[in-house]
C-alpha positions as CSV (number, residue, x, y, z in Angstrom):
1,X,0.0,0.0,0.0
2,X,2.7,2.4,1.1
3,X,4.4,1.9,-2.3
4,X,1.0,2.5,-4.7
5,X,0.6,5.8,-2.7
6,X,4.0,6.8,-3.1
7,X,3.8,6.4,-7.1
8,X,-0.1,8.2,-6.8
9,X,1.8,10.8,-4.9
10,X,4.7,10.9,-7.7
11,X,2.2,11.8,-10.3
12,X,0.7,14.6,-8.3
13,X,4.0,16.1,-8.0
14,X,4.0,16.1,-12.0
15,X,1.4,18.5,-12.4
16,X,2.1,20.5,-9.3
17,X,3.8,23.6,-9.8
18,X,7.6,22.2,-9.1
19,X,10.1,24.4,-6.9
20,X,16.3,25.9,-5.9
21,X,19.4,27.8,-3.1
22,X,20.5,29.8,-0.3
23,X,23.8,32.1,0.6
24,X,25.1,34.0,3.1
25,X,25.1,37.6,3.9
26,X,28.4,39.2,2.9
27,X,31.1,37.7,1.1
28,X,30.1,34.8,-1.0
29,X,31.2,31.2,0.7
30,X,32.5,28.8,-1.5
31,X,31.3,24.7,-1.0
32,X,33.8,22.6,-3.0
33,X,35.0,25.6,-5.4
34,X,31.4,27.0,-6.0
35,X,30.3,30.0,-5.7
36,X,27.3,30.5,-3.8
37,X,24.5,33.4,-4.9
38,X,22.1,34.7,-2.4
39,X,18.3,33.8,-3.1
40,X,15.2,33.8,-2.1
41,X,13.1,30.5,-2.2
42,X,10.1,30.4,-4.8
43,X,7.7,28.3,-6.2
44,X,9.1,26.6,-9.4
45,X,7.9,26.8,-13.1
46,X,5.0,24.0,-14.1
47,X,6.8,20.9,-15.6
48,X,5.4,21.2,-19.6
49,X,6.9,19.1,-21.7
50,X,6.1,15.7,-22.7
51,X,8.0,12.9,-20.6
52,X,11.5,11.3,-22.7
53,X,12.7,9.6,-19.7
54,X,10.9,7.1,-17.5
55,X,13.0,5.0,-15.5
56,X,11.0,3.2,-12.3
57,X,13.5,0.7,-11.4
58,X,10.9,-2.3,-11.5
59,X,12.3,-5.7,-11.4
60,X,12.7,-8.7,-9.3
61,X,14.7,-8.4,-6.2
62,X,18.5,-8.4,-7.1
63,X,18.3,-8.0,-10.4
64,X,20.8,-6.1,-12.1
65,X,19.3,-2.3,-13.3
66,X,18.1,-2.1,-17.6
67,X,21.4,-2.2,-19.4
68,X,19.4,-0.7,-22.3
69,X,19.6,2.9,-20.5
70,X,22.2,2.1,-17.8
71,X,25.6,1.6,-18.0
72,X,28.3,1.0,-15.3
73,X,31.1,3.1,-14.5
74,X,33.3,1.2,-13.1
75,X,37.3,2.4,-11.8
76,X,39.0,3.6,-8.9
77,X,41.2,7.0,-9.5
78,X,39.7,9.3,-7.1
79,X,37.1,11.2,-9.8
80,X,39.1,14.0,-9.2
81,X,38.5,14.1,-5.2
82,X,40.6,11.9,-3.8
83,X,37.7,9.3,-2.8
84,X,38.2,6.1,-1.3
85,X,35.8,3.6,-3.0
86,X,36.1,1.4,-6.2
87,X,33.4,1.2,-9.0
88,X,32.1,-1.8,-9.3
89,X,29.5,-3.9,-11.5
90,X,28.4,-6.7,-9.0
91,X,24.9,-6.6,-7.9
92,X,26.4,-6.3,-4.6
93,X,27.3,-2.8,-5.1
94,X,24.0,-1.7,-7.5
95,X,20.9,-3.7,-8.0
96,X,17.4,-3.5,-7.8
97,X,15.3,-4.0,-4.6
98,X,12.1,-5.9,-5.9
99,X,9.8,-2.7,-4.2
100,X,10.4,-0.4,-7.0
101,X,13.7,0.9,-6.4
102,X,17.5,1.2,-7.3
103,X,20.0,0.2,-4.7
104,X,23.7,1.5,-4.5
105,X,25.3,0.0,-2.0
106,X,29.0,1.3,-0.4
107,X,30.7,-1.3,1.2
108,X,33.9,-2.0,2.6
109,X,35.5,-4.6,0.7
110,X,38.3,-7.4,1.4
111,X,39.4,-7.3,-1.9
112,X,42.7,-5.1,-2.2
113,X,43.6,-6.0,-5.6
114,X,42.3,-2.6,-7.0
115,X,44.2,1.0,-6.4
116,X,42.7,4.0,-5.1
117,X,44.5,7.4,-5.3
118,X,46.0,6.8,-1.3
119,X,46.9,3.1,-1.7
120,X,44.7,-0.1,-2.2
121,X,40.7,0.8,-1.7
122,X,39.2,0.5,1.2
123,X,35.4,0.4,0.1
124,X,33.2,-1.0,-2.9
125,X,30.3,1.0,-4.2
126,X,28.5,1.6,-7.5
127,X,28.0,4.0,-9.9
128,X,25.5,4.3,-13.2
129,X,25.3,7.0,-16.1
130,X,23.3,6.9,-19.5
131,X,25.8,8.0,-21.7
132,X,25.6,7.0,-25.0
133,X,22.3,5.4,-24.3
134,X,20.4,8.8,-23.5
135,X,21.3,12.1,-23.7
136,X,19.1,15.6,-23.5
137,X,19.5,19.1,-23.6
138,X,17.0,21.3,-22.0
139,X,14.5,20.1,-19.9
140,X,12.9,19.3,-16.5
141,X,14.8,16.3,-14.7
142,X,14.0,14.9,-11.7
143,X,15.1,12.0,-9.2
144,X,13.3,10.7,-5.7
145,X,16.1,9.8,-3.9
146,X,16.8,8.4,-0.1
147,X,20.0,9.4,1.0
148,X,22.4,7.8,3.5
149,X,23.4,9.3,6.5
150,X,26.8,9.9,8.2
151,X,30.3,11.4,7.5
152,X,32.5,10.7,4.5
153,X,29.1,9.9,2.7
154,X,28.4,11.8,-1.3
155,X,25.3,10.3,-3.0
156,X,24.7,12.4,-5.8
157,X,22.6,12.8,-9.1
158,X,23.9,14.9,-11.4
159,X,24.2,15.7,-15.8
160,X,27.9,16.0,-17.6
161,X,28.0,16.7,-21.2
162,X,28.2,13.9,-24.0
163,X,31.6,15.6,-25.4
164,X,33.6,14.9,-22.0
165,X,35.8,12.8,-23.6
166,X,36.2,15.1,-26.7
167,X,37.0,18.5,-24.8
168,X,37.4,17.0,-21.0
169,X,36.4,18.4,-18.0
170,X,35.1,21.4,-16.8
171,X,34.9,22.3,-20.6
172,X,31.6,19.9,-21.2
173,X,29.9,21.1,-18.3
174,X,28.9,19.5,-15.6
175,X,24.9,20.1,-13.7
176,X,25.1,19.0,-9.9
177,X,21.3,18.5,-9.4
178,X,21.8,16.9,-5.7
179,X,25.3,16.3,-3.6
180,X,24.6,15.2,0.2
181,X,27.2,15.7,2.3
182,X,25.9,12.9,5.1
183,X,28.3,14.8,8.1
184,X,25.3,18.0,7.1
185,X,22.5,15.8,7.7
186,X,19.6,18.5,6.9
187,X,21.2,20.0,3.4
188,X,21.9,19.1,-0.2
189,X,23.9,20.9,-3.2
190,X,23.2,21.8,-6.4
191,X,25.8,23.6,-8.3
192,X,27.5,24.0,-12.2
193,X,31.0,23.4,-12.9
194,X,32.3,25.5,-16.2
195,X,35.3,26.5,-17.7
196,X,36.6,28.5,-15.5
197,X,33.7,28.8,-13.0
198,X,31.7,26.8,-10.4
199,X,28.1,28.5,-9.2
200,X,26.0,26.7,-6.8
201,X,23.7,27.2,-3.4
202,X,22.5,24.5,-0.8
203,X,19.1,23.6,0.6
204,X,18.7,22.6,4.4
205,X,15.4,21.2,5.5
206,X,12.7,23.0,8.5
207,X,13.3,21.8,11.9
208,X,15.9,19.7,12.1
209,X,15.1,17.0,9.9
210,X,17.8,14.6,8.1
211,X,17.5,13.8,4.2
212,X,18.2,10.6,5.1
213,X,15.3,9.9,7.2
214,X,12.8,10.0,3.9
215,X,12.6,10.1,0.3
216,X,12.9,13.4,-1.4
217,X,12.2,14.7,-4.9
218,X,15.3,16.7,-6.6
219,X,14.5,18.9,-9.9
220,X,16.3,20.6,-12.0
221,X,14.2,23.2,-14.3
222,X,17.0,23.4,-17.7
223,X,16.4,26.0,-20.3
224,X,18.4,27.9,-22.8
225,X,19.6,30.7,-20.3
226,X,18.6,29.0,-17.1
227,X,19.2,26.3,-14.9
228,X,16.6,26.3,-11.7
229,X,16.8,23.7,-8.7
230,X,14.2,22.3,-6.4
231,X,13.3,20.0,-3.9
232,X,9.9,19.0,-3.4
233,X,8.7,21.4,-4.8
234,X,10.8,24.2,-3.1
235,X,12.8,26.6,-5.9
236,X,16.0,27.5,-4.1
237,X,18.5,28.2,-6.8
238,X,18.5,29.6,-10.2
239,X,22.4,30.1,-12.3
240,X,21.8,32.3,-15.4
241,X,24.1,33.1,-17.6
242,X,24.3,36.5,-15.7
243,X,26.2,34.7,-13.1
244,X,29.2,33.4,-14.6
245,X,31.3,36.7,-15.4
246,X,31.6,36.8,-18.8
247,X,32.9,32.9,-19.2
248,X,31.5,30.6,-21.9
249,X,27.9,29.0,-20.8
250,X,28.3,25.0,-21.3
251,X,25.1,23.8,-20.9
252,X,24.0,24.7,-24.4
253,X,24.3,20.7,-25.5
254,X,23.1,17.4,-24.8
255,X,24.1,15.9,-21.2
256,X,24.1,12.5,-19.9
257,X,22.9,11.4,-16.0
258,X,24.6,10.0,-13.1
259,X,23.5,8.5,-9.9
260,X,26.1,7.3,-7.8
261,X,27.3,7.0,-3.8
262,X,30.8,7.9,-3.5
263,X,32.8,7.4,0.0
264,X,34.9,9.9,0.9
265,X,37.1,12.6,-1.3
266,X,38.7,16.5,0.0
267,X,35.1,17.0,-0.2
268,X,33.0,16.0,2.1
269,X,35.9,14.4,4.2
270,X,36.5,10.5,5.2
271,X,34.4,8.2,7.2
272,X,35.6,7.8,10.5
273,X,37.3,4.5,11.8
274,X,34.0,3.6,13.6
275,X,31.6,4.3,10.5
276,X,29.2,2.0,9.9
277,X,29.0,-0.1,6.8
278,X,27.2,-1.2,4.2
279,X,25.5,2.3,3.7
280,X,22.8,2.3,1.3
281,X,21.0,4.9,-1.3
282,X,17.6,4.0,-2.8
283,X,16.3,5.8,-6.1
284,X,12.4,5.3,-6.8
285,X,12.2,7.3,-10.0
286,X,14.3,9.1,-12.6
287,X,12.3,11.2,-14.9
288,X,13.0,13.3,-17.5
289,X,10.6,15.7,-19.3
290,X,11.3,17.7,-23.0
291,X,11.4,21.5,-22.4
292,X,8.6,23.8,-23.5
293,X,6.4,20.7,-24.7
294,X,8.9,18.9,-26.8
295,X,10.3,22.3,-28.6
296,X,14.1,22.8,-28.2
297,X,14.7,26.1,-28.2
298,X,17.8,27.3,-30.5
């Protein structure tokens, strides 16, 4: 019952006006290199467009997610944070739950065989991306995500540009739609990396509460000149192109998603000797809607 009402409740959230972030007085802070921009929180723009990306995550228990729109990054070399996990495509690390959603479990692991960027890894976890299986520019995407708690912790789902390989990064762009820092408990991250920039704010829930106590919704509203974040429902960030000083805007091409759980990194810090393990992140839904009703604006 709890799970039909959640997916009744999904679809309300579809045609409910959909809601992004919040600075500080004075000079701007900076969270992992991004600068953060003072705003006000809003109700979001009406999702419009006609839905190109519908993934529920349905499936018998432990069975692996659709390698028709999934793919498996798999590796070890720190993703350019000096993390402490390694990649993997075992089912122990990502499968699906048999209730509807995606699993990615962080571990830590026995098996030394495989180098991380301080010495032989310490933990297993998974990480999934559509590249060259979907890609989209513009649009509304969105994710219902539960989050694990505690320090060293990084779920995230986020967009990089299909021509990373082609121009590397921060030239293709990269969208953070949600980072959680478990140590913060109460607040998520979204933020754009660019050449030469990072902009970005953070979200912290009313009275205390943890992220990783429930699900949440995270949405990104992507237009031409635009790129707005939400979470359930709550605007608390738009980056314009006003905000980046002059430097080129990337996020005028298709992009590609990513959910993953990474462990550790210079951002958000290490687990602590006592952490617990396995830690867990469960992903309901992923969808994606065309902008403007299926239009992409040149």
């Amino acid at each position: 019952m709890l799970r039909v009402a959640s997916r009744r409740m999904r679809l309300a959230l579809l045609v409910l006006p959909v809601t992004l972030l919040l600075g500080s007085c004075g000079e701007p802070p900076t969270v992992s290199g991004v600068q953060q921009i003072q705003e006000v929180q809003v109700p979001a723009a009406p999702v419009t467009g006609g839905m190109t990306f519908a993934e529920e995550f349905d499936g018998p228990f432990g069975s692996a997610p659709d390698q028709t729109r999934w793919s498996y990054d798999v590796g070890s070399v720190g993703w350019g944070n000096n993390e402490s996990q390694f990649y993997t495509p075992s089912r122990e690390n990502t499968a699906l739950d048999g209730d509807g959603n995606l699993v990615i479990t962080a571990m830590r692991t026995a098996d030394r065989s495989h180098e991380c960027w301080n010495g032989p890894c310490e933990f297993s976890s998974g990480r999934l991306s559509t590249a060259r299986k979907f890609t989209q520019r513009y649009g509304i995407f969105e994710a219902r995500i539960k989050v694990p708690p505690g320090r060293g912790m990084l779920p995230a789902f986020w967009l990089i540009g299909d021509n990373i390989h082609q121009v590397g990064w921060p030239e293709c762009g990269e969208i953070d739609i949600m980072e959680f820092p478990g140590k913060e408990r109460g607040t998520i991250y979204g933020s754009i990396h660019g050449p030469n920039y990072g902009r970005g704010g953070k979200y912290t829930l009313p009275d205390g509460r943890s992220f990783s106590d429930d699900f949440h919704v995270f949405t990104l509203h992507w237009g031409p000149d635009s790129l707005a974040y939400s979470v359930d429902g709550v605007q608390y960030k738009t980056i314009t192109k006003a905000d980046i000083d002059g430097n080129r805007w990337a996020f005028d091409r298709p992009f590609f998603i990513v959910v993953n759980l990474a462990v550790g990194g210079k951002w958000p810090g290490y687990p602590t000797p006592d952490a617990v393990f396995p830690q867990r992140m469960l992903v309901d839904y992923v969808h994606v809607h065309s902008w403007d009703n299926g239009r992409d604006p040149k």
